[in-house]
C-alpha positions, 0 to 999 in steps of 0.5 A: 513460594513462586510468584505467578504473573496469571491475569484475566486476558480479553478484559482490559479495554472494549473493542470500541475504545480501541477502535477510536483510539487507532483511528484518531492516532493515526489521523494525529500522526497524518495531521502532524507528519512532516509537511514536505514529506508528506507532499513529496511522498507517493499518496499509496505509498504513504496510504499503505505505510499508515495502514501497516502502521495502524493495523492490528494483528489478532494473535494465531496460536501455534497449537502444534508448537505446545510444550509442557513443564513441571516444577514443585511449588507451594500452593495456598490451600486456606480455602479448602474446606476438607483440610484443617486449618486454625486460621483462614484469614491468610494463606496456608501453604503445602508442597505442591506441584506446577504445570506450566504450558507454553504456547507460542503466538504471532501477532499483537500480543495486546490484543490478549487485553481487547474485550470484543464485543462478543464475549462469555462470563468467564475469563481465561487466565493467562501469563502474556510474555513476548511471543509466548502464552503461559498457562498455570496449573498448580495443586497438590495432587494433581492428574493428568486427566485433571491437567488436560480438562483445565488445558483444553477448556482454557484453550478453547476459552482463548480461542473464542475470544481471538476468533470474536476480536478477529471479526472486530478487528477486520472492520478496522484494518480494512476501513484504515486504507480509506481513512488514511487516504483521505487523511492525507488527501486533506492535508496535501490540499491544506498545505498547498493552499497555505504555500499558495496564499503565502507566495501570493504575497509577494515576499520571500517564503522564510526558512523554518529551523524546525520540524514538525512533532512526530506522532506518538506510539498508540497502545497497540502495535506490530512486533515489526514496525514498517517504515515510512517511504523515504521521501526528502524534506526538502521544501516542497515545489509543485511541478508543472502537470498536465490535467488528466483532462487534457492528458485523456484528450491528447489520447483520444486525438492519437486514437482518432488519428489512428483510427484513420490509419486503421480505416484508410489504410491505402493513404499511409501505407508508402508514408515513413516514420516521420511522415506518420508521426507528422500526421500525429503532431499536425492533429495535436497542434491544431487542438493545443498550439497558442493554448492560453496554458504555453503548452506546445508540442514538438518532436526532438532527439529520441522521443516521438511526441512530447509536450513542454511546460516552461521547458519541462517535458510533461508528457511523453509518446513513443510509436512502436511497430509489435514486436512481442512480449519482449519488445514491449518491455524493452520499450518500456524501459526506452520509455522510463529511459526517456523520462525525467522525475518531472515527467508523470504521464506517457503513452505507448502507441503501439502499431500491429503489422501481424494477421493475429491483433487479438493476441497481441491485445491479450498480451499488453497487460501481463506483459506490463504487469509482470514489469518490474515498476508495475504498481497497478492497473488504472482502466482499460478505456477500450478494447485496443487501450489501457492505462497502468501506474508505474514507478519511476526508475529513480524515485519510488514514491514518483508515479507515472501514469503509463497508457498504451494505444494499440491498433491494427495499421497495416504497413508495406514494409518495415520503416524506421519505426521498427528499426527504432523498437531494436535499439 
């Protein structure tokens, strides 16, 4: 006699217990993760690691790859009324045949236990082993025609399900980015409050021996885990960081300057490099030398403008001369050349010296996002400016926010500026 392991699918749990139950184990695991990782981990990064981690995958059938077998069994035929039997009150068993149908699948096989909100008075019964799904049809004179109903209506079955848990389960996985988001958000702030009122102490910060617990498994997984983004466990020291507000203003005082340039071309069209770059630093210095920050500006080795917190370079600006797609990327190299992990904001001003300015605005961003540390597009603050995330070179989970200014600055002939952009 075989033994069948068949059990109702789309019974075991409601969708709405599911729903809660991923949702609060990856809060856990976000409020539990390791505390200097989770601060020396890019935010994105770290988002889209939780929402692998947490997504549920509603299994799709591979109909095409359906094969069929048979094998003789013993079927129990206490209850058929048609037959004679002594004793109904235990099984009665007869040579029979057993169809088995498999039917492979990709996805979260328990979600064959889910019941979604939507659903019908008979449940579909099913073998769920890894990867594969196995119908049962046992009898004793069994025909094809009678093989093939049972198949098509217990498919059908199961495919109403998957297609009802799919509308559910999308919910979900789209609202676990933002979630986790602002998850970490929390934690992030939480632990560099608490590292701040420590060190406002005055006393030495103790070495902890230990680490913090990892999460625990939820019920409902991929096949293929992903990995959390490499990050150090080293303890966590904040870096000195120019504010997005004066990140932005630094910018509008280059355009401002620009925009002269663009207007009064006469006035600088005999001026060299540094005699144009003058122009830039004498601008920023008037809006942020004796700043009550520390924050000073200068010009030294390869680098246009910087600027230098306690001898840290937090921003950096390189001058180009256009000179197509191609040395544009090399530029951005130069420029994540240039950059330490500490450096997080940089600029591109970029200067066109050809009749054609409209091609060259429309070939900024391809050509930025066909780059290979290229992570997304931030804003597009005017027609002549955008603004991009890139990774570091040396450290994916460091991003750095990358802003190119382009304007039409007519020139008399190349200076050193191009020379430079062929390095």
């Amino acid at each position: 006699m075989s033994q069948y392991r068949l059990k109702n699918l789309f019974s075991e749990v409601q969708w709405s217990t599911v729903a809660e139950q991923q949702e609060q184990e990856m809060r856990n695991e976000i409020a539990n993760y390791n505390g200097n990782k989770l601060l020396n981990t890019d935010l994105e990064n770290l988002t889209k690691y939780f929402e692998q981690q947490y997504q549920i995958v509603v299994p799709t059938l591979k109909e095409e790859e359906i094969v069929a077998d048979q094998q003789e069994t013993s079927v129990d035929v206490s209850l058929d009324q048609m037959r004679c039997i002594s004793d109904r009150t235990k099984p009665f068993y007869v040579p029979g045949t057993l169809v088995e149908i498999t039917i492979p699948y990709e996805g979260d096989g328990k979600a064959f236990n889910i019941c979604p909100h939507a659903f019908i008075l008979s449940s579909p019964r099913a073998e769920v082993r890894d990867n594969i799904l196995i119908i049962k049809i046992s009898g004793t004179s069994l025909t094809p025609e009678e093989v093939r109903s049972q198949i098509d209506e217990t498919l059908s079955e199961i495919k109403y399900y998957l297609e009802e848990l799919r509308r559910n389960i999308e919910q979900l996985n789209d609202s676990l980015p933002k979630i986790a988001r602002e998850a970490i958000k929390k934690r992030r702030e939480k632990l560099l409050k608490d590292q701040n009122l420590v060190a406002s102490l005055g006393f030495p910060l103790k070495k902890r021996s230990n680490v913090p617990l990892t999460y625990t498994v939820p019920e409902i997984r991929r096949k293929i885990q992903p990995k959390p983004p490499v990050a150090s466990t080293a303890p966590y020291e904040p870096e000195p960081e120019l504010s997005m507000e004066n990140y932005n203003h630094i910018l509008k005082v280059i355009e401002n300057m620009a925009l002269v340039m663009e207007r009064s071309p006469s006035a600088f069209i005999n001026m060299d490099e540094e005699s144009l770059r003058s122009h830039f630093l004498v601008q920023l210095n008037g809006h942020f030398e004796g700043n009550a920050t520390g924050e000073t500006f200068n010009y030294g080795g390869k680098t246009d403008i910087l600027i230098r917190v306690d001898n840290k370079n937090i921003f950096i600006g390189e001058c180009k001369f256009w000179g197509g797609q191609k040395k544009l990327t090399e530029t951005l190299d130069q420029i994540l050349d240039y950059s330490s992990w500490r450096d997080t904001k940089v600029a591109v001003i970029l200067f066109n010296r050809n009749k054609n300015f409209s091609s060259v605005i429309e070939s900024i961003t391809p050509t930025v996002e066909a780059y290979p540390n290229y992570k997304k597009t931030l804003a597009k603050p005017s027609e002549t400016s955008f603004s991009y995330a890139i990774r570091h070179r040396d450290d994916p989970n460091r991003e750095m926010i990358l802003t190119i200014l382009a304007f039409d600055v007519p020139t008399q002939s190349r200076s050193s500026f191009e020379s430079r952009s062929e390095q």
